[in-house]
Wavefront OBJ file of the C-alpha trace (Angstrom):
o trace
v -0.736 12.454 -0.817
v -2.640 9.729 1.337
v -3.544 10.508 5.002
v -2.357 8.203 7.548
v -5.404 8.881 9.458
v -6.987 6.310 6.798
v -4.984 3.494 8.280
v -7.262 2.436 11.045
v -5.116 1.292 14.252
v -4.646 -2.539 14.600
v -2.861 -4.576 17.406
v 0.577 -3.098 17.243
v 3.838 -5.628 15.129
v 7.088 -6.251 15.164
v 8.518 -3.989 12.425
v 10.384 -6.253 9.485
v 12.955 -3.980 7.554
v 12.041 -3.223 3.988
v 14.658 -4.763 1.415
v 16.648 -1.566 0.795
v 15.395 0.609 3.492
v 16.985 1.344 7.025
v 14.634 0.938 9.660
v 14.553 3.638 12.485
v 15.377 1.867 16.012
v 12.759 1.744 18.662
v 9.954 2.013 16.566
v 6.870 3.050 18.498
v 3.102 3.226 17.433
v 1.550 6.874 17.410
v -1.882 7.676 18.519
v -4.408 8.310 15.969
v -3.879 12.382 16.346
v -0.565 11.949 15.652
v -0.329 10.591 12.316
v -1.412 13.998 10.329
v 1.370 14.939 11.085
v 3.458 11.793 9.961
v 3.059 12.034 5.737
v 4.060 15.766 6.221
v 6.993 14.837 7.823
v 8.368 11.955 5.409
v 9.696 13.775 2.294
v 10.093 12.260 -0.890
v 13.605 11.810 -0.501
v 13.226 9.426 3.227
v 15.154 6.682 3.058
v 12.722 4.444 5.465
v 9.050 4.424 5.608
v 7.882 6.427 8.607
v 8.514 3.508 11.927
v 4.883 5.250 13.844
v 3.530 3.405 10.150
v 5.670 0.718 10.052
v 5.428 -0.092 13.233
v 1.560 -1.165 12.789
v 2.397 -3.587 10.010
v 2.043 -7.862 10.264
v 4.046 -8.576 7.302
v 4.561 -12.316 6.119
v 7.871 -14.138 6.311
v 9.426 -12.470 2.938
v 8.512 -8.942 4.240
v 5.244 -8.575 2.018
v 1.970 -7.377 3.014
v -0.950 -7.719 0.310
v -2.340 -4.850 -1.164
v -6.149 -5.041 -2.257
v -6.970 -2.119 -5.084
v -10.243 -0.790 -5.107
v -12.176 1.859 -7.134
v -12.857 4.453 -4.450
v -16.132 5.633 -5.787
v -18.146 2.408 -6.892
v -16.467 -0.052 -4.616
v -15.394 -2.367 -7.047
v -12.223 -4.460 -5.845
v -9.801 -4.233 -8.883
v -6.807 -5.764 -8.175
v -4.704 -7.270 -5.423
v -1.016 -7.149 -5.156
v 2.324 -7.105 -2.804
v 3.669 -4.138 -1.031
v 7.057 -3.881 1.352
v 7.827 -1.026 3.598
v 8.970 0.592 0.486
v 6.059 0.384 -1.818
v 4.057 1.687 0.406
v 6.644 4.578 1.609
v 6.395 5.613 -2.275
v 2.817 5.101 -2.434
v 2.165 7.880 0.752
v 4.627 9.875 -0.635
v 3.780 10.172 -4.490
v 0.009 9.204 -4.207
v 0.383 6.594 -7.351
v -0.271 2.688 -6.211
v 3.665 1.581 -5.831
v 3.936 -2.318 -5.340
v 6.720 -5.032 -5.513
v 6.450 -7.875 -8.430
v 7.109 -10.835 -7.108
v 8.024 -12.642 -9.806
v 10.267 -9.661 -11.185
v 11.887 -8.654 -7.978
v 11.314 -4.980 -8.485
v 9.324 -2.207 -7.819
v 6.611 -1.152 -10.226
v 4.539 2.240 -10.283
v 0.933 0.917 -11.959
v 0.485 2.702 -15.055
v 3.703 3.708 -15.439
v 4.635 1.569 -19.431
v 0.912 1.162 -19.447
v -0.835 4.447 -18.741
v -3.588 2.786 -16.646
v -2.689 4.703 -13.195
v -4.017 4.327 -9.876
v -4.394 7.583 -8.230
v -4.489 6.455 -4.435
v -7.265 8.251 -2.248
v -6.726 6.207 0.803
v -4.883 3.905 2.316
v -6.162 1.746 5.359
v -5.068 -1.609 7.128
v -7.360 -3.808 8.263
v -8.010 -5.503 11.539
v -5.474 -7.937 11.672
v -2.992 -5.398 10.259
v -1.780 -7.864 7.505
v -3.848 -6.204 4.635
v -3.779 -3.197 3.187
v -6.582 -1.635 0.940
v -5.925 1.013 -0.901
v -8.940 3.074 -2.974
v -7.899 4.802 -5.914
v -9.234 6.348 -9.298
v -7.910 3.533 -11.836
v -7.350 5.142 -15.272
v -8.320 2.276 -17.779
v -8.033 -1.327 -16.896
v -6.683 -2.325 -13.827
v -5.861 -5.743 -14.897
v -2.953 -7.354 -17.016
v -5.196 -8.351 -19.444
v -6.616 -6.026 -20.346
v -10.122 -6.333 -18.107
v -11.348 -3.718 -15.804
v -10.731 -5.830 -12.851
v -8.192 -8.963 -12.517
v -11.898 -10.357 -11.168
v -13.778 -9.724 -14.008
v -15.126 -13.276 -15.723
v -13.368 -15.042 -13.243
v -16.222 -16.315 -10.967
v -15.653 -20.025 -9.432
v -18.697 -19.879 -7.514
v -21.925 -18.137 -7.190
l 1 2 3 4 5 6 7 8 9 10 11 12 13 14 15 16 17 18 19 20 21 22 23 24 25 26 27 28 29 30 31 32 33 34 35 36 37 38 39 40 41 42 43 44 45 46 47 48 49 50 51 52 53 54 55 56 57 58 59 60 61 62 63 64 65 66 67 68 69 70 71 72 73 74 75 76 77 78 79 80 81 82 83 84 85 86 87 88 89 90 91 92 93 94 95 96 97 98 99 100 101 102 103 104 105 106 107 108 109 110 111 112 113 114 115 116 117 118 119 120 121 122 123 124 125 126 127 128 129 130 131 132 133 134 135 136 137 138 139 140 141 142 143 144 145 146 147 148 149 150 151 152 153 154 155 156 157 158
């Protein structure tokens, strides 16, 4: 399980619903001491993600915030892809990288047909609040193809 004292404290956002989740009313933004207690509180089960996270987020128009994967032990940036209130809900809540496929329109656990899991270690938002990064332990390749990271090879310049 991730602790939401990883997710540093930007400018606080209008909350944007997730998809299929009821958002609490009058979300407010907790204090940094609060939020140890805020993944103990959200079972598995919650239908919403917690609103003192929520609350923090700068999502785009379509309710998305990207999601940057990196390896938390050599730094290496692996992957980036698209969370909503829910994905990350069930990533605090299971601890395996949840994110939603755009071009699907669905929710997908990584790993979970592949076997190449990303075990989250921590979850923070960056300054703007409109990115996540997440560091995990990637089992296997991270990328689609098959590559360590969807950056491998890929170089445009430099």
């Amino acid at each position: 399980m991730v602790d939401p004292r990883d997710i540093t404290p930007p400018q606080p956002a209008e909350p944007r619903p997730a998809p299929e989740a009821a958002q609490a009313p009058d979300a407010t933004a907790a204090s940094d001491g609060e939020f140890g207690a805020v993944v103990a509180d959200v079972a598995a089960n919650s239908l919403a993600l917690d609103p003192r996270i929520a609350s923090r987020l700068k999502r785009g128009p379509d309710g998305l915030i990207p999601a940057i994967a990196q390896q938390y032990d050599t730094g290496e940036v692996l992957m980036l892809a698209w969370m909503d209130d829910e994905a990350l809900r069930r990533t605090l809540t299971t601890g395996r990288a949840t994110y939603w496929s755009r071009s699907r329109a669905e929710y997908w656990v990584k790993g979970e047909s592949s076997g190449n899991v990303q075990r989250v270690v921590s979850v923070a938002l960056d300054c703007d609040a409109d990115t996540l990064l997440l560091t995990v332990d990637q089992t296997g390749p991270a990328c689609h193809t098959g590559s360590r990271s969807c950056f491998d090879g890929r170089v445009i310049s430099g």
